[in-house]
VEXGU-957541 format. One record per residue (C-alpha): residue number from 1; x, y, z. Coordinates in steps of 0.05 Angstrom, whole numbers, plus 5000, padded with zeros to 4 digits. Example, Ala and Ser with C-alpha at 12.3 -4.5 7.8 and 13.67 -1.06 7.14 Angstrom:
<pts>
[pt 1; [5246; 4910; 5156]] [pt 2; [5273; 4979; 5143]] 
</pts>
This chain:
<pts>
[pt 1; [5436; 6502; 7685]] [pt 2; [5446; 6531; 7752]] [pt 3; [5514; 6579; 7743]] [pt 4; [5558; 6615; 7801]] [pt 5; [5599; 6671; 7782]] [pt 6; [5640; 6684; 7717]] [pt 7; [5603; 6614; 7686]] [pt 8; [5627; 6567; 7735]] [pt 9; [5564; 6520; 7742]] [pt 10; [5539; 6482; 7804]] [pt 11; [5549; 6412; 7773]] [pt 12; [5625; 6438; 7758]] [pt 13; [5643; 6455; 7824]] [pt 14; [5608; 6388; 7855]] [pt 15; [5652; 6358; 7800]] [pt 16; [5719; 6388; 7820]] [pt 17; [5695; 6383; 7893]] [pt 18; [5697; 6307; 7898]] [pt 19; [5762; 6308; 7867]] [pt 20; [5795; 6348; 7911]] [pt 21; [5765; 6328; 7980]] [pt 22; [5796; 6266; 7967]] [pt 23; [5866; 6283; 7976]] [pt 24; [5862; 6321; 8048]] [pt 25; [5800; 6271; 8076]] [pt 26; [5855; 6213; 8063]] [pt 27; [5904; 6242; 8092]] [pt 28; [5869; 6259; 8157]] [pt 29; [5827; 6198; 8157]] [pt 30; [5875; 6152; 8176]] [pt 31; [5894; 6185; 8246]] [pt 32; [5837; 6148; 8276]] [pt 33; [5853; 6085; 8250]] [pt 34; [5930; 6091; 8266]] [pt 35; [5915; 6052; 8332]] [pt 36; [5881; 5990; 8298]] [pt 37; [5929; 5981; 8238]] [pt 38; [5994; 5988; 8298]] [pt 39; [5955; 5922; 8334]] [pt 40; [5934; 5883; 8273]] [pt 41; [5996; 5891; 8229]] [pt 42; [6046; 5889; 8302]] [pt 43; [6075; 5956; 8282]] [pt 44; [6089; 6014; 8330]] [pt 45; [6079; 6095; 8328]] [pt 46; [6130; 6116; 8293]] [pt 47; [6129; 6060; 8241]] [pt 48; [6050; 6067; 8226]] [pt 49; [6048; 6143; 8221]] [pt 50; [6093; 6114; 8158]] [pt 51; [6026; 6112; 8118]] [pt 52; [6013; 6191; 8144]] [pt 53; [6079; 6218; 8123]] [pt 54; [6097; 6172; 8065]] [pt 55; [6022; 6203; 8035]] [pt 56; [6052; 6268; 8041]] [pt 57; [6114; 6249; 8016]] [pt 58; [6086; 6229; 7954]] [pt 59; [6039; 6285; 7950]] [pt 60; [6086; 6339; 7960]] [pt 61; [6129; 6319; 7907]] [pt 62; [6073; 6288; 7866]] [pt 63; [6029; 6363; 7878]] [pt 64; [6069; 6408; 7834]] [pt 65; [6086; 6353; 7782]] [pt 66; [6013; 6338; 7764]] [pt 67; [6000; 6415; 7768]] [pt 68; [6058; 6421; 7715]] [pt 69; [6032; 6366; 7679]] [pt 70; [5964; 6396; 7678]] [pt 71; [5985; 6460; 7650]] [pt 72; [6017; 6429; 7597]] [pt 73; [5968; 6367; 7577]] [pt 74; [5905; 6384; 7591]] [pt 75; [5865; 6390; 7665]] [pt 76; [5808; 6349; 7643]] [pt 77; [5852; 6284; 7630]] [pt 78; [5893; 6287; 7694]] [pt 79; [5830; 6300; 7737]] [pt 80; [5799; 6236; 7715]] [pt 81; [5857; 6188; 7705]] [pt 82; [5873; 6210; 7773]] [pt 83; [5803; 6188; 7801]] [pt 84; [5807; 6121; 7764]] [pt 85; [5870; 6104; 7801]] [pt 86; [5855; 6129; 7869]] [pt 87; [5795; 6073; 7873]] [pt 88; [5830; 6021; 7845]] [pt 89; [5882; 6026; 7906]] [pt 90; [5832; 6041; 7947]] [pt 91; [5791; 5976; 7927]] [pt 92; [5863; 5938; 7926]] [pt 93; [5872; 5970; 8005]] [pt 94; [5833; 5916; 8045]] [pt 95; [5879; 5858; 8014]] [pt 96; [5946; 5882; 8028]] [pt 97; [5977; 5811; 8074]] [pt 98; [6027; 5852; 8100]] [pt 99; [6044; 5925; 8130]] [pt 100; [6092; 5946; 8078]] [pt 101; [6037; 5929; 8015]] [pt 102; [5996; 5974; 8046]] [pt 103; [6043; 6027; 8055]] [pt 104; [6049; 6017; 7972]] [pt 105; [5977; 6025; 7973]] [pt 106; [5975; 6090; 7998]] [pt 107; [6029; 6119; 7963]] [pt 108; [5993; 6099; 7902]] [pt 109; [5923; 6138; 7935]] [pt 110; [5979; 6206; 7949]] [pt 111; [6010; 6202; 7878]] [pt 112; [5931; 6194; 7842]] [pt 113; [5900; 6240; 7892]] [pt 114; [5952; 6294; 7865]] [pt 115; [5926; 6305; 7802]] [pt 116; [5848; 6336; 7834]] [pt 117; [5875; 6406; 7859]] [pt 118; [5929; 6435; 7804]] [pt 119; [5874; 6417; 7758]] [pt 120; [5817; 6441; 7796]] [pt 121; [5841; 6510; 7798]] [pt 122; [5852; 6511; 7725]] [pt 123; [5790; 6492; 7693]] [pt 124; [5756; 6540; 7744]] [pt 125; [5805; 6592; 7718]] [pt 126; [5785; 6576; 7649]] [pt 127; [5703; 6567; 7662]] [pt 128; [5705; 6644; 7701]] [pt 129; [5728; 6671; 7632]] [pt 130; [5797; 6685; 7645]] [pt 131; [5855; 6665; 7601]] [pt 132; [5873; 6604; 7598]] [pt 133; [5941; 6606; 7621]] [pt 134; [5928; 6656; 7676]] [pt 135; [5965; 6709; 7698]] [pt 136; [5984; 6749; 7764]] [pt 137; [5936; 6796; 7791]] [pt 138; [5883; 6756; 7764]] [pt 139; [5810; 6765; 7799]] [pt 140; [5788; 6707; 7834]] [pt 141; [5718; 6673; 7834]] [pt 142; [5708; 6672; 7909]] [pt 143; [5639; 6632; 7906]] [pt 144; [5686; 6588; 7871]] [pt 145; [5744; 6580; 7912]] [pt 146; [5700; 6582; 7975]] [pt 147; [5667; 6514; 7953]] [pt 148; [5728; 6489; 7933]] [pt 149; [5763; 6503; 8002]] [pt 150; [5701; 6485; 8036]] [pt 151; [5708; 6415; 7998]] [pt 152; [5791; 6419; 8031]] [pt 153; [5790; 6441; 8090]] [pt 154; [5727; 6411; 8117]] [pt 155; [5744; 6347; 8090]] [pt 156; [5815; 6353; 8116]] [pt 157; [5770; 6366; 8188]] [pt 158; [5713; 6311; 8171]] [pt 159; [5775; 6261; 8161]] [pt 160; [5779; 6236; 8234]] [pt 161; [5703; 6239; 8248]] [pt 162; [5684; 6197; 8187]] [pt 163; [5751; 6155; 8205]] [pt 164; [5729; 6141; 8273]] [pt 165; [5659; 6116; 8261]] [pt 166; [5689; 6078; 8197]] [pt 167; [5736; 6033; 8241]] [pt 168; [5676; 6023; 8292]] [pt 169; [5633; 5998; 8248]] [pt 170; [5669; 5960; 8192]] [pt 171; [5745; 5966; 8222]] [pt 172; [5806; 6001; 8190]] [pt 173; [5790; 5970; 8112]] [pt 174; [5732; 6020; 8115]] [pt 175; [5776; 6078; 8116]] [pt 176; [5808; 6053; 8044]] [pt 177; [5737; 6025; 8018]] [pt 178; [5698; 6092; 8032]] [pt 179; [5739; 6125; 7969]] [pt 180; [5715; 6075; 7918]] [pt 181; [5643; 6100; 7909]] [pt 182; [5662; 6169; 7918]] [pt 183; [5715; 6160; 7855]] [pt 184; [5656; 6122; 7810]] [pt 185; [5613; 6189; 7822]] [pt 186; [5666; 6230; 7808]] [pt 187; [5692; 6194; 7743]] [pt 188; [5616; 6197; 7714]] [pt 189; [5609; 6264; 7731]] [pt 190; [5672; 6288; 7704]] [pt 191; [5656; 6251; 7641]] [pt 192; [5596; 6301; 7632]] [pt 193; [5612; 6356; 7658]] [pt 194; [5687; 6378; 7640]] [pt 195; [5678; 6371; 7573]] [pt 196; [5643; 6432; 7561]] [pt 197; [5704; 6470; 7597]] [pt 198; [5753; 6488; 7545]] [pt 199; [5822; 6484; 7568]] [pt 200; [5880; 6508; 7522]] [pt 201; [5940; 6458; 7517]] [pt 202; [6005; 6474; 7527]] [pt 203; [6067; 6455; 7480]] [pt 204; [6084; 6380; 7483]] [pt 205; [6130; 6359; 7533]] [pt 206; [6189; 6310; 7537]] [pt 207; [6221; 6275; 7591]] [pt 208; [6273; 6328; 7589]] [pt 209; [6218; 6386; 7605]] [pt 210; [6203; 6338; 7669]] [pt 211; [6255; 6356; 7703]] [pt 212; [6275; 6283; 7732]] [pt 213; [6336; 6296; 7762]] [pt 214; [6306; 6358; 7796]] [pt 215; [6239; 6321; 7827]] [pt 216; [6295; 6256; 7851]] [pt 217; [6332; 6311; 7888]] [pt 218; [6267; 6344; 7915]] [pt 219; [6246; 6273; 7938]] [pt 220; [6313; 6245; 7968]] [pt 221; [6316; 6317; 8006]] [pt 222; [6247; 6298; 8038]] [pt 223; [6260; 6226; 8050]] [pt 224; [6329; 6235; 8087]] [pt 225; [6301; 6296; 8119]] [pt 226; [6243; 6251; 8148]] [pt 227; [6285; 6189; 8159]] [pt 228; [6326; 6230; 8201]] [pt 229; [6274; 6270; 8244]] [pt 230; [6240; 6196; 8266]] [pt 231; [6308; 6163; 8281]] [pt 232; [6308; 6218; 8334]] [pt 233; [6255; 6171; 8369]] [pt 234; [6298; 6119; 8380]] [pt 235; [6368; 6108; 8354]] [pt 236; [6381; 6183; 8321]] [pt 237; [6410; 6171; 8253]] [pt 238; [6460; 6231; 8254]] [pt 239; [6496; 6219; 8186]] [pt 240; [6433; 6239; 8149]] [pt 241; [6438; 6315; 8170]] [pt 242; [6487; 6320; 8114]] [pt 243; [6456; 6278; 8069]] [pt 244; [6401; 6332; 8082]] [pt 245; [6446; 6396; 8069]] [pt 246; [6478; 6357; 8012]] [pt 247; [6414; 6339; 7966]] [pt 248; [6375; 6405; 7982]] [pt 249; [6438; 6455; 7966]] [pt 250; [6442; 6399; 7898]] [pt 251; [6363; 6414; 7887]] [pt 252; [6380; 6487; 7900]] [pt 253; [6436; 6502; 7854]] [pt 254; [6402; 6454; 7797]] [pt 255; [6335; 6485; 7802]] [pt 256; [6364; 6559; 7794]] [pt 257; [6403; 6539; 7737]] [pt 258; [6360; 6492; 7686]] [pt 259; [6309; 6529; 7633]] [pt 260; [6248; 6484; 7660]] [pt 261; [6260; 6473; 7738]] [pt 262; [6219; 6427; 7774]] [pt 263; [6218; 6476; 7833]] [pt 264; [6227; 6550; 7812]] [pt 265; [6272; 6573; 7852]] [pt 266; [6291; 6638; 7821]] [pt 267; [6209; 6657; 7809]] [pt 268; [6194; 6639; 7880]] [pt 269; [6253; 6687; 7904]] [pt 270; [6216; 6744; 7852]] [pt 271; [6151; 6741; 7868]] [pt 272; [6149; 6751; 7936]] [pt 273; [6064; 6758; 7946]] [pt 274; [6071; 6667; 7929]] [pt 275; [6133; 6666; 7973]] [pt 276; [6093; 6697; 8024]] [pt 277; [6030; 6643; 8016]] [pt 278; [6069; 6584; 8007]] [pt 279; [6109; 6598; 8069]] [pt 280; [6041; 6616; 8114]] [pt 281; [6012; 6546; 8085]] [pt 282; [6060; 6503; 8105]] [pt 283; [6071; 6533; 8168]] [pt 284; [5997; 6532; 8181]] [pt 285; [5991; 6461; 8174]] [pt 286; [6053; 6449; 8213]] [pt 287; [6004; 6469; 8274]] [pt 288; [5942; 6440; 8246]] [pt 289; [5957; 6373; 8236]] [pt 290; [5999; 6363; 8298]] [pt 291; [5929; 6376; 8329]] [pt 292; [5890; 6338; 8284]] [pt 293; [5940; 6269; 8290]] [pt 294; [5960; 6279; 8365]] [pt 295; [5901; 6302; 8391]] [pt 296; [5857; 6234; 8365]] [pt 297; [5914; 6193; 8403]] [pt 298; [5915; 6225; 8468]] [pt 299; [5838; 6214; 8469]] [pt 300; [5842; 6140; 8448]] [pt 301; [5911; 6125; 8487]] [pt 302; [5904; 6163; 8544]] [pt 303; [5830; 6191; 8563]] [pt 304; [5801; 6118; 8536]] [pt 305; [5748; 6144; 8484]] [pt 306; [5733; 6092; 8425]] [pt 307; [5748; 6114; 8357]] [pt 308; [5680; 6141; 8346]] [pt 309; [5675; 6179; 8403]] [pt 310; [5744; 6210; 8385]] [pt 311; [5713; 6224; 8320]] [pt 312; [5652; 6259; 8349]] [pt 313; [5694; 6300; 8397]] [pt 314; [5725; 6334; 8334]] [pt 315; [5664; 6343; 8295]] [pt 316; [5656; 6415; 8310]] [pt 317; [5724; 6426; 8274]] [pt 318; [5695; 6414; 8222]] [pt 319; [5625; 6444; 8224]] [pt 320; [5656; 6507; 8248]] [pt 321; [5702; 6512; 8186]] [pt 322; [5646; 6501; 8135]] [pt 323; [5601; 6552; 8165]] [pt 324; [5671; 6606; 8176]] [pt 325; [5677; 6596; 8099]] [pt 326; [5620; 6632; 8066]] [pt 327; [5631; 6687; 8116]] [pt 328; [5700; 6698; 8107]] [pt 329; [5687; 6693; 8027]] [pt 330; [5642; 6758; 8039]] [pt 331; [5695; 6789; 8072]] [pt 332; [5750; 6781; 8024]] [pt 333; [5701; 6808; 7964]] [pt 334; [5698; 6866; 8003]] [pt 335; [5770; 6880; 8035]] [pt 336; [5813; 6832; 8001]] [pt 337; [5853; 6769; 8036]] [pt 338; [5904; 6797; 8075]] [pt 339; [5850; 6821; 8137]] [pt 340; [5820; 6760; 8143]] [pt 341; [5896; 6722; 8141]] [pt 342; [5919; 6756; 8189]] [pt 343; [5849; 6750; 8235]] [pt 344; [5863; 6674; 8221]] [pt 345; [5940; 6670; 8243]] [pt 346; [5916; 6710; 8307]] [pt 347; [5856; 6660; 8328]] [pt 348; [5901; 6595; 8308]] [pt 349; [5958; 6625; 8362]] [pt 350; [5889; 6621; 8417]] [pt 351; [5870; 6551; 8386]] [pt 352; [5948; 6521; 8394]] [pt 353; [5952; 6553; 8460]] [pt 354; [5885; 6516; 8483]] [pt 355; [5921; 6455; 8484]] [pt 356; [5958; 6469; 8543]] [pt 357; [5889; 6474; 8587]] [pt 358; [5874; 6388; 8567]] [pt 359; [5887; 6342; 8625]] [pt 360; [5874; 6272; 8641]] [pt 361; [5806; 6298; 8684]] [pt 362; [5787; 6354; 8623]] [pt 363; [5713; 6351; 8614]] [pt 364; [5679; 6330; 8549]] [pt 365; [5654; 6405; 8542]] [pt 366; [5721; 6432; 8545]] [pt 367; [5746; 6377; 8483]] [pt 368; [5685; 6407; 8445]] [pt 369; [5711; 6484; 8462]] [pt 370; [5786; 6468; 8433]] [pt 371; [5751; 6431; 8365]] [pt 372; [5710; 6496; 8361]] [pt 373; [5769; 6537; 8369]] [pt 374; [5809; 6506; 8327]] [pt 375; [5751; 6501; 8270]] [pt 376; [5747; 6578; 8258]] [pt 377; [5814; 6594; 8244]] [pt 378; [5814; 6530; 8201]] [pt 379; [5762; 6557; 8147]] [pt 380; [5781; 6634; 8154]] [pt 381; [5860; 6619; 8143]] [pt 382; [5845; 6568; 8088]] [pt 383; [5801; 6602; 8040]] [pt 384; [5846; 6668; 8052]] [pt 385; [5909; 6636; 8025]] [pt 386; [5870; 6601; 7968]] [pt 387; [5850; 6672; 7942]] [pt 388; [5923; 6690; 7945]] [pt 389; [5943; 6641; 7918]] [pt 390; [5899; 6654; 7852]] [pt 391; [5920; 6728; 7848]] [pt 392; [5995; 6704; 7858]] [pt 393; [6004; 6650; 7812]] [pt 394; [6040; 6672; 7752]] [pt 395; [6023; 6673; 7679]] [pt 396; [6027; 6591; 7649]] [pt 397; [6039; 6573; 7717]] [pt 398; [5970; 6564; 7753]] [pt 399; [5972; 6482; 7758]] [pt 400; [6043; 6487; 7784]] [pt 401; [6032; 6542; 7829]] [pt 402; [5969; 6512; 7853]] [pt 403; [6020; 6442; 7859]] [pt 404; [6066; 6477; 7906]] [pt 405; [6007; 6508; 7943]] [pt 406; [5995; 6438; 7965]] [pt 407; [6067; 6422; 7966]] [pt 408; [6080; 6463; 8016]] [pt 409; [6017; 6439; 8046]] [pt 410; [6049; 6372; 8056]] [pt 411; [6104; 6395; 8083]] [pt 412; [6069; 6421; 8146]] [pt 413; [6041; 6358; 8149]] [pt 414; [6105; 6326; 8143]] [pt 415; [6137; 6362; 8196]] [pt 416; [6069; 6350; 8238]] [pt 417; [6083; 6283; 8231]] [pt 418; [6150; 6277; 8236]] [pt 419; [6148; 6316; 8305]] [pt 420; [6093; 6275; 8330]] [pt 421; [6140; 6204; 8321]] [pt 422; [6183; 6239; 8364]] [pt 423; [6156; 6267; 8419]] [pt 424; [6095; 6224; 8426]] [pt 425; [6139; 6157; 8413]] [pt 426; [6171; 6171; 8475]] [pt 427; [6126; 6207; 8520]] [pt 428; [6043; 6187; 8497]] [pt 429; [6013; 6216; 8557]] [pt 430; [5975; 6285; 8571]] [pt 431; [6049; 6313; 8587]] [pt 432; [6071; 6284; 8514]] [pt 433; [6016; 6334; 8486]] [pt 434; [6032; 6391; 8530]] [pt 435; [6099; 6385; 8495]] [pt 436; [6061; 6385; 8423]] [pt 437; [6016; 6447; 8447]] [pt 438; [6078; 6490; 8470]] [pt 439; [6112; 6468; 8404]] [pt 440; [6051; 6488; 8361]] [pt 441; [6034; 6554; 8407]] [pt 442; [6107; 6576; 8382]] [pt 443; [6100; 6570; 8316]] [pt 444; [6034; 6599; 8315]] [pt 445; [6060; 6658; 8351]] [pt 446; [6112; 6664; 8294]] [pt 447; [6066; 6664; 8242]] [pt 448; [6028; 6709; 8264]] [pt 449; [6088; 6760; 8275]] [pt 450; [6108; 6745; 8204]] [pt 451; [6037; 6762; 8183]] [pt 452; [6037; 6828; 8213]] [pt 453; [6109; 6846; 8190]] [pt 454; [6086; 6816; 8113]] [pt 455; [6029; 6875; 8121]] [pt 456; [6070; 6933; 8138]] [pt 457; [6118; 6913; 8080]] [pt 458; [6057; 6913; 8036]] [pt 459; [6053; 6845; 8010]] 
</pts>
């Protein structure tokens, strides 16, 4: 059998691959078929990017709990039990009668999806050869981690391509159907393959170890916080902000003083190297998927382009990021992850920026230039954080760090969404996006100054 580096084996890493594309190709798949569920369900912008953000809802709080439970119960059975239940919603999709069961639906896809990464990262941990439980400083794969971001990002990037020429050809129940093969494969595979990965148990858990009261707090923070930031679009629902300040200084002041915290406050604050990552992730996909959502509407709204043309336009997104991924694996064997980070914060502030050049009269060529500027930065940033991520994460911790990892993720995505109900509620035109592109260009710009300042601290 075909092996990569440390014992991690080709049919492994397809394996683990198909599990975790699912989670980001699902939750940028739907962008293109936003515009058909708003007309057949009668439901507007802000109201269907519902099944966006309530995904990442889910996910976020769902990420670090499966990576907990990993740790603790075993990778191999939360990998699969997750792909069973991702195609049974997805099969269950196409018959929802009404908007609000298939909002159920997807939540149901974020919380099952979940389960892929946290474990992902473990049994590749444990197939390299290194203990099972991990530890900081550990040396990371990077054929390994490569594929696996490859199989991330450049799904995340495929999501409104395949998306758009799903809903042309079959309409938006192709979006949901498309998972159900890919979960059968998945399921046999894993049935083969994982068991030859030995992966240590934890000690047995109890609901107490869960943390419940901590993840209700983490979620209600989320919800109210998102509730709140929509309401904006129409009638703003102002009593929320301290609902907001209320749960999360609850969720702060619990998870800093139980033994088993849901979120670790106190380790986050410690090691600052995770801090570091998990604040760069979410803020990266803050700018990401406000391009990846608001840029497929303009061109379907505004400039007229069908959904598969839309998804053709942002093809080279994605084949840019798959091809920037091997190189920028090279490059971190040889000078580490923070070079290339910081090269991708840099090119994501000239990829933001870019959207302030689009007008109603932008030729097709110039769409094509932005999706290949946007793709680079995509696979260089991506597979950079994932590396830091493994060197980070703490000893025991690896399927919770790798939980958070996405966690924080989703809530860039979140907050991409969130800003897009807003602004683009009100104003879906090219100067609706101009507002997007000067709101991304600004946070790119400050990511990129934190990047710099991170290096001369040394972290």
């Amino acid at each position: 059998m075909t092996r990569g580096p440390g014992g991690v084996t080709n049919r492994l890493l397809l394996t683990l691959s198909l599990g975790t594309l699912l989670n980001p190709l699902n939750s940028s798949m739907i962008a293109v078929a936003l515009v058909s569920l708003q007309r057949d369900f009668g439901v507007g912008i802000a109201t269907s990017t519902w099944l966006a953000s309530g995904f990442y809802v889910v996910a976020a709080v769902c990420q670090p709990l499966m990576g907990r439970l990993a740790d603790q119960l075993g990778a191999r059975r939360l990998f699969v039990g997750g792909l069973a239940l991702m195609g049974t919603a997805s099969a269950l999709a196409p018959l929802a009668p009404d908007f609000g069961w298939l909002l159920v639906v997807r939540l149901v896809q974020a919380a099952a999806t979940s389960t892929a990464y946290p474990s992902a990262l473990i049994l590749v941990r444990s197939a390299a050869g290194a203990e099972p439980e991990g530890g900081q400083g550990a040396q990371p794969p990077a054929r390994a981690l490569a594929v696996l971001s490859v199989a991330a990002s450049g799904s995340a990037a495929l999501g409104p391509v395949l998306g758009g020429l799903l809903v042309a050809a079959a309409g938006w129940e192709a979006v949901f159907l498309v998972n159900v093969p890919v979960t059968l494969v998945g399921i046999v595979l894993a049935m083969r393959v994982l068991a030859g990965v030995p992966v240590r148990r934890g000690p047995r858990v109890g609901w107490r170890e869960l943390d419940l009261p901590g993840i209700a707090l983490f979620s209600g923070t989320l919800v109210a916080l998102i509730f709140g930031v929509l309401s904006l679009a129409g009638r703003p629902l102002w009593w929320l902000a301290p609902v907001v300040v209320a749960l999360g200084a609850l969720l702060v002041w619990r998870e800093r003083t139980v033994a088993e915290p849901f979120l670790d406050v106190r380790g986050l604050a410690a090691n600052r190297a995770l801090s570091t990552v998990l604040a760069q992730q979410g803020g990266i996909n803050l700018v990401f998927y406000c391009i990846f959502f608001g840029m497929p509407m303009w061109l379907e709204r505004v400039r007229g382009f069908d959904p598969a043309t839309v998804g053709l336009l942002v093809l080279p997104t994605t084949l840019l990021s798959m091809v920037v991924t091997p190189v920028t694996a090279r490059a971190i064997r040889r000078h580490g992850s923070t070079g290339p980070r910081l090269l991708g914060l840099g090119l994501l502030v000239v990829a933001a920026s870019a959207l302030l050049l689009l007008g109603d009269g932008t030729p097709v060529v110039l769409l094509l230039g932005i999706a290949v500027l946007l793709g680079v930065p995509n696979g260089v940033t991506n597979l950079s954080l994932q590396t830091a991520l493994y060197s980070a994460a703490p000893a025991g911790r690896m399927g919770a760090s790798a939980g958070l990892f996405q966690t924080f993720r989703y809530l860039g995505a979140i907050a991409a969404t969130s800003v897009l109900g807003v602004i683009l509620e009100q104003d879906l035109s090219t100067d609706g996006l101009h507002d997007v592109g000067l709101l991304v260009t600004a946070v790119a710009v400050v990511l990129f100054g934190l990047g710099l300042f991170a290096v001369r601290r040394g972290r």
